[in-house]
C-alpha positions in Angstrom: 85.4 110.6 109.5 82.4 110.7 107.0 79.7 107.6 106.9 80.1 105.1 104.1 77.0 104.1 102.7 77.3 100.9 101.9 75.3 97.3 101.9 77.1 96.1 105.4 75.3 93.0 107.3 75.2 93.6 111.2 78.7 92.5 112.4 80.6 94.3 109.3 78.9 97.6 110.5 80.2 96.4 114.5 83.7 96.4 112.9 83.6 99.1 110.7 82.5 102.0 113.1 85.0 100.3 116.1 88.1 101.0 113.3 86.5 104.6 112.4 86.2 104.9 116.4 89.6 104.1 116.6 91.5 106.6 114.2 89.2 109.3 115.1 90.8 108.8 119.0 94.0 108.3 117.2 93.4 111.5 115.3 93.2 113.6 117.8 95.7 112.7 119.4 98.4 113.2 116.9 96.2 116.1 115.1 95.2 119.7 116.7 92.7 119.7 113.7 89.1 117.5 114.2 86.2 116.7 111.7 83.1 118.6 112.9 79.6 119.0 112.3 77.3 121.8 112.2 76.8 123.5 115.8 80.1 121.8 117.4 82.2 123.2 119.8 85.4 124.1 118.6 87.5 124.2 121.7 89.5 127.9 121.1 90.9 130.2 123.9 88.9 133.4 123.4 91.0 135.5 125.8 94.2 134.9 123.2 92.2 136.9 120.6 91.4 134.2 118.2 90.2 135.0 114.7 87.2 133.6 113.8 87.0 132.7 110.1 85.2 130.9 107.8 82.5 128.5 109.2 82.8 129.7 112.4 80.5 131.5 114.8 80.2 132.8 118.5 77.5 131.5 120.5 77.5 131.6 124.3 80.9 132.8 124.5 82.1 129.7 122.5 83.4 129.3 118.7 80.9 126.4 117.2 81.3 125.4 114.0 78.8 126.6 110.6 80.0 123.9 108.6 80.6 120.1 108.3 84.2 120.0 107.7 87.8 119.8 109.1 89.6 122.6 112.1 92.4 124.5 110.2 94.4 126.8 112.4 96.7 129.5 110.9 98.4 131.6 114.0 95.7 133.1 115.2 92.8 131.9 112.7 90.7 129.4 112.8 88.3 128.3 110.2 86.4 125.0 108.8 87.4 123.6 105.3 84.9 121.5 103.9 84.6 118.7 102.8 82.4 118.8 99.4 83.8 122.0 98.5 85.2 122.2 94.8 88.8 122.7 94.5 90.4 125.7 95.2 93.6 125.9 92.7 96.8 127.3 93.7 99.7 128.1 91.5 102.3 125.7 90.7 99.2 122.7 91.5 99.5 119.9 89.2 96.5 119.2 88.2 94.6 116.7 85.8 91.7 117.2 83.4 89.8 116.7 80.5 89.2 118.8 77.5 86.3 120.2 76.8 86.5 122.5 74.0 89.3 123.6 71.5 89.1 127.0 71.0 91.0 129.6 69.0 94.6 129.6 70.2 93.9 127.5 72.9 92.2 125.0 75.2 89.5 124.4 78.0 89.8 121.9 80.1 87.6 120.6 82.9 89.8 120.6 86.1 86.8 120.1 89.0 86.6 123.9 89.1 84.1 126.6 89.2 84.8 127.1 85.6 87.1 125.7 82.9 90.4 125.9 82.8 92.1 127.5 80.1 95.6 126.3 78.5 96.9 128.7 75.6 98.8 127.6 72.5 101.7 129.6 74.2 102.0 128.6 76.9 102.2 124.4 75.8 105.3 122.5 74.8 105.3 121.8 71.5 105.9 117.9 70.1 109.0 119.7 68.1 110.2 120.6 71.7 110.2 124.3 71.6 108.2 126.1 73.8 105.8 129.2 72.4 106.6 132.9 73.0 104.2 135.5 73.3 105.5 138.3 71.9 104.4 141.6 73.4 102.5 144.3 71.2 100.5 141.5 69.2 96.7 141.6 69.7 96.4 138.1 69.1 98.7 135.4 70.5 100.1 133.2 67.6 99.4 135.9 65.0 102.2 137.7 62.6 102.8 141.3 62.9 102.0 143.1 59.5 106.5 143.3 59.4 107.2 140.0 59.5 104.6 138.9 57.0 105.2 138.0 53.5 103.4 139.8 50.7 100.7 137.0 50.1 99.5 137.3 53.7 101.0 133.9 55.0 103.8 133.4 57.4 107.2 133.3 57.4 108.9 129.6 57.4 111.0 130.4 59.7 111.6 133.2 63.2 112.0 136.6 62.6 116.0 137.1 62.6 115.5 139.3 65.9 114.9 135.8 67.9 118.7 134.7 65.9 120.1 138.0 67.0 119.2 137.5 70.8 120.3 133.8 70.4 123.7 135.0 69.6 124.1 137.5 72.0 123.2 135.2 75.2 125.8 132.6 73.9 128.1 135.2 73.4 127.4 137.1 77.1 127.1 133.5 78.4 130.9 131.9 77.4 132.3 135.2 78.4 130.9 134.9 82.1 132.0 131.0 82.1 135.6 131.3 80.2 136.2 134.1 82.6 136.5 131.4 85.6 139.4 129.8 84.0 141.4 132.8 82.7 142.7 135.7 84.5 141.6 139.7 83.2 139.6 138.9 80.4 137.8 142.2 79.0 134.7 141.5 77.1 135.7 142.7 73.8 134.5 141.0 70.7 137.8 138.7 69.9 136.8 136.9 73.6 133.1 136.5 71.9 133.8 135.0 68.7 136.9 133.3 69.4 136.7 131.9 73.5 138.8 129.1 72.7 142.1 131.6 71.5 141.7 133.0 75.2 142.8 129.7 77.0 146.2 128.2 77.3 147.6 124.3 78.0 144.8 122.3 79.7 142.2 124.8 80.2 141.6 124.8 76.2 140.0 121.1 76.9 137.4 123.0 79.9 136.5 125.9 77.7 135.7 123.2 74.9 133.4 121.5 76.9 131.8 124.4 78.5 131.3 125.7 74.9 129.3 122.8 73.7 127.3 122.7 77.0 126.3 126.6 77.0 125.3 126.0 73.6 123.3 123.0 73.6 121.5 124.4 76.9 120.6 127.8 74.5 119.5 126.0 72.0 117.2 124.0 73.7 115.7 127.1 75.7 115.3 128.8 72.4 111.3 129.8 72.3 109.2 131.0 68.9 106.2 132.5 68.2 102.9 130.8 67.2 102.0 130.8 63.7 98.9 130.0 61.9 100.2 126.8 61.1 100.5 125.8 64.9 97.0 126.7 65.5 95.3 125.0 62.6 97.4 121.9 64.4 95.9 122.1 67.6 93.6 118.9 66.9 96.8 117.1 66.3 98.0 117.7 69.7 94.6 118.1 72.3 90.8 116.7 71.3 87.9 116.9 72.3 87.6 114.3 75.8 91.8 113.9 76.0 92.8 113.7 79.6 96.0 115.5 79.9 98.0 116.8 82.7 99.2 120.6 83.0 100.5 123.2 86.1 98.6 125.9 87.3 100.2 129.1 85.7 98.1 131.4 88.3 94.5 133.1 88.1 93.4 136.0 86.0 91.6 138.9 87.7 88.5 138.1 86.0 88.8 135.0 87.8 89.7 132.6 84.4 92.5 129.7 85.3 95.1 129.9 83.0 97.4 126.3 83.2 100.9 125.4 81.7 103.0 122.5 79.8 106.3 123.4 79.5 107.5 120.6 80.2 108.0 116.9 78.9 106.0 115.4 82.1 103.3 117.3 81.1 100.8 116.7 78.4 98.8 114.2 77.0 97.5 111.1 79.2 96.8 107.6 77.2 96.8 104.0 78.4 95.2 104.1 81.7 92.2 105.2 84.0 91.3 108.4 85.6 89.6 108.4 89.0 87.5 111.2 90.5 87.8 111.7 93.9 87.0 115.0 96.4 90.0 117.7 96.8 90.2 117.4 100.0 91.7 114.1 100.2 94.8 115.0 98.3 97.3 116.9 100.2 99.2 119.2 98.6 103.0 118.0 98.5 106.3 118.1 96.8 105.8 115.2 94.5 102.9 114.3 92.7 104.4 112.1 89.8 104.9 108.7 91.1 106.4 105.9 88.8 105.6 102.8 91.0 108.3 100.3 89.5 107.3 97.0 91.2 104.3 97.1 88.6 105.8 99.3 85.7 102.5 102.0 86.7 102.5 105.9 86.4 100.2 107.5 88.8 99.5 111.1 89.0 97.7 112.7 92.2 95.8 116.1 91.0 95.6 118.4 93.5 92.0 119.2 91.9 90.6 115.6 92.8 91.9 113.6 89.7 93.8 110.7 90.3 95.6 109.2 86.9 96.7 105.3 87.0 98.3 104.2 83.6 101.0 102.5 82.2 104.4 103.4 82.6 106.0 106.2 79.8 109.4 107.4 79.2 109.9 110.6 78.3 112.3 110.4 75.4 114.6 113.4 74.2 113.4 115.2 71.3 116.9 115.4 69.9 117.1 111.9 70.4 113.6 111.1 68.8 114.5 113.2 65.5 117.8 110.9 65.2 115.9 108.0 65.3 113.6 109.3 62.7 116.4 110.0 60.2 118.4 106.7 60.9 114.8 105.3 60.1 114.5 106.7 57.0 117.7 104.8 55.5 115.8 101.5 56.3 115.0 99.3 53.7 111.4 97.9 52.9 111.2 94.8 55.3 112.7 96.5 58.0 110.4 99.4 58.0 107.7 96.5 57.9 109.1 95.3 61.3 109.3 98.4 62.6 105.7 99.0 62.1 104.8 95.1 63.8 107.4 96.5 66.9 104.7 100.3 67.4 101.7 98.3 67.1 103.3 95.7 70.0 104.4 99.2 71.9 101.0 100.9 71.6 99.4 97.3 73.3 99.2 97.7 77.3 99.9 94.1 78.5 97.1 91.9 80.4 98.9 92.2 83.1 99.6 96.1 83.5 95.6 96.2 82.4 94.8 94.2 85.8 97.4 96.2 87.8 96.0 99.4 86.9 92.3 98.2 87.4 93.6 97.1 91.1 94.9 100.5 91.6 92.3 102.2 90.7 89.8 100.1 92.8 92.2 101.0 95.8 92.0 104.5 95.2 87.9 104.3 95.0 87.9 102.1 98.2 90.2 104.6 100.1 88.0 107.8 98.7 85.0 106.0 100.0 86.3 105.6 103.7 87.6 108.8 103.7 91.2 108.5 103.6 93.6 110.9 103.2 95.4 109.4 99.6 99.4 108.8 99.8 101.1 106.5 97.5 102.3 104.5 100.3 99.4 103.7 101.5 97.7 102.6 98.0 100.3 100.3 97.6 99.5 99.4 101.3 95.8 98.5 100.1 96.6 96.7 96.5 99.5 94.2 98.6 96.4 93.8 100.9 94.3 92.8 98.7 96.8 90.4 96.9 97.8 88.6 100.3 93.8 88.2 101.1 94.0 86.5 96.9 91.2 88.5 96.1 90.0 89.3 92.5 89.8 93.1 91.0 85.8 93.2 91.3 86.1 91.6 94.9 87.8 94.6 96.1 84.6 96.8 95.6 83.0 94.5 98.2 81.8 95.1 101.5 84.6 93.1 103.4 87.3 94.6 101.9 86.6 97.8 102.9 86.1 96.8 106.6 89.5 94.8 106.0 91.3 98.1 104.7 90.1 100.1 107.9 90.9 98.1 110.3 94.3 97.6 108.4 94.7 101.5 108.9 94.0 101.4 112.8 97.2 99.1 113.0 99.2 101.0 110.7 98.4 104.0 112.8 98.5 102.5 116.0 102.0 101.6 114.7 103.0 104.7 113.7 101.9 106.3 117.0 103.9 103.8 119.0 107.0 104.5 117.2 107.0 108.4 117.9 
């Protein structure tokens, strides 16, 4: 358990290192992993054959520790993970930064790593919802092949007909393999391709019709296209300068560049809330990192790199759906378009009350990081209830009694938890 360094009168510092006392006996109880400091002991079984690794050293026929940090043991291995270290990513972390530069065909973003991060133009989902496609042979990603350009030098309106072509054939190759399931010794010839429905008899005409509808609506929202010049002269529109957005680690380059993706509708741009910087090491890596907490109408994000995003609530809307909208819009008359207008600028307004909510999150977060807490959602929403049943303001929460409060309300939950087992 680290030291807090805060302004604690006599008997607040009493309480606060009996509750650390307490879940560092409780730790080791449940744990096989302990916090250590430089020249510990790190209780190993040399005859076994253990691996010492990082942080580690033999002295006097013991393992002590090099490093102020945490026991990991894998098998055989046993190493130290600090604590101030800066994040190590991983691919398929979610992660959340802020963007530094934009750059031709794509974007750096700060991440809490030993260099920027980088997110290309291809690899980001577009507001049109269709994802990019690097197409191999090109030297530059986004760029027109001297084929496919039109004599003045611009691009082409539209895909080259060799991304139509390939459309075609996986809805062709596609309903074969499906329409197959429901008929008996169909040969893939060209009459089962262009005509599926002709194939089926009596009631199985109303399951190919379906399937066909479904097969293509699923292709044609898969469908990827190349980058043009217009999308990159468009890259303001979509990432700045100091935009916090959210991506995926896509993996590392062997010159040691991170390379992130958004190919998805979760990802992207983060408005309407606060970001929180906290170490790594107190976010676990897990299956879930999007939480929508509904009792408060709050999206929070846990970055594995140390970011924590609290804002309000957004729901990710279906492009299809959005472009309907748009056109049924359009047929609006004067004063209704003058509503509509009144209705975004209500929309784009965050509430007093989700405002104060997301302050109190944020504050929980920040009094959890401080006590070195490992950060779940559960027990955020553990700290905030505290804090409302003690009727304490937002700023109050920053004080020194609330975080003596929030410790010694994790040695009961803990306590609890380790009665229970």
């Amino acid at each position: 358990m680290k030291e807090v360094e805060l302004a604690l009168n006599q008997t607040q510092k009493i309480r606060l290192q009996k509750a650390f006392q307490h879940i560092q006996h409780l730790s080791s109880k449940t744990n096989s992993s302990a916090s250590v400091i430089v020249t510990d002991t790190i209780p190993v079984n040399l005859e076994d054959g253990v691996l010492k690794g990082h942080g580690t050293n033999e002295l006097d026929g013991e393992v002590v520790a090099t490093l102020c940090g945490v026991v990991e043991r894998v098998n055989k291995l046993v190493y130290v993970k600090t604590f101030r270290a800066r994040y190590k990513p991983e691919t398929g972390d979610i992660v959340v930064g802020r963007v530094v530069e934009v750059a031709p065909k794509r974007w750096r973003i700060e991440i809490n790593f030993s260099q920027d991060a980088v997110l290309m133009l291809s690899s980001m989902n577009m507001p049109d919802g269709i994802q990019g496609m690097l197409v191999p042979g090109e030297e530059t990603m986004g760029s027109q092949s001297k084929a496919s350009r039109s004599p003045a030098g611009l691009p082409p309106p539209h895909p080259p007909n060799l991304l139509l072509f390939s459309f075609v054939n996986k809805l062709k190759w596609l309903s074969f393999t499906l329409l197959s399931s429901f008929t008996h010794h169909i040969e893939p010839n060209q009459e089962a391709f262009l005509s599926p429905l002709s194939v089926c008899k009596g009631g199985r005409r109303g399951w190919a019709v379906v399937l066909w509808v479904m097969v293509v609506l699923a292709l044609w929202k898969s469908v990827e296209r190349r980058r043009t010049a217009l999308d990159e002269l468009n890259m303001r529109g979509i990432f700045e300068e100091n935009d916090v957005i959210c991506a995926e680690v896509r993996g590392l380059q062997h010159d040691g560049c991170l390379h992130l993706q958004a190919r998805s509708q979760k990802y992207g741009k983060l408005e309407r809330g606060q970001l929180v910087m906290i170490p790594p090491y107190l976010v676990k890596r897990r299956k879930q990192h999007f939480h929508h907490l509904e009792q408060y109408g709050i999206d929070m994000i846990l970055g594995c790199n140390g970011y924590i995003w609290v804002g309000e609530h957004v729901e990710v809307r279906d492009v299809m759906v959005e472009d309907q909208e748009t056109k049924s819009d359009n047929t609006k008359n004067s004063s209704d378009l003058e509503l509509t207008s009144i209705e975004e600028q209500e929309r784009t307004y965050t509430p007093l009350g989700t405002r104060q909510m997301i302050c109190r999150l944020t504050n929980a977060v920040r009094v959890l990081s401080s006590l070195g807490f490992n950060l779940t959602v559960e027990l955020i929403i553990d700290t905030v209830d505290l804090s409302i049943s003690l009727n304490l303001d937002i700023h109050e929460m920053l004080g020194t009694e609330f975080y003596v409060r929030t410790a010694e309300r994790e040695v009961e939950r803990r306590s609890s938890s380790a009665k229970k087992k």
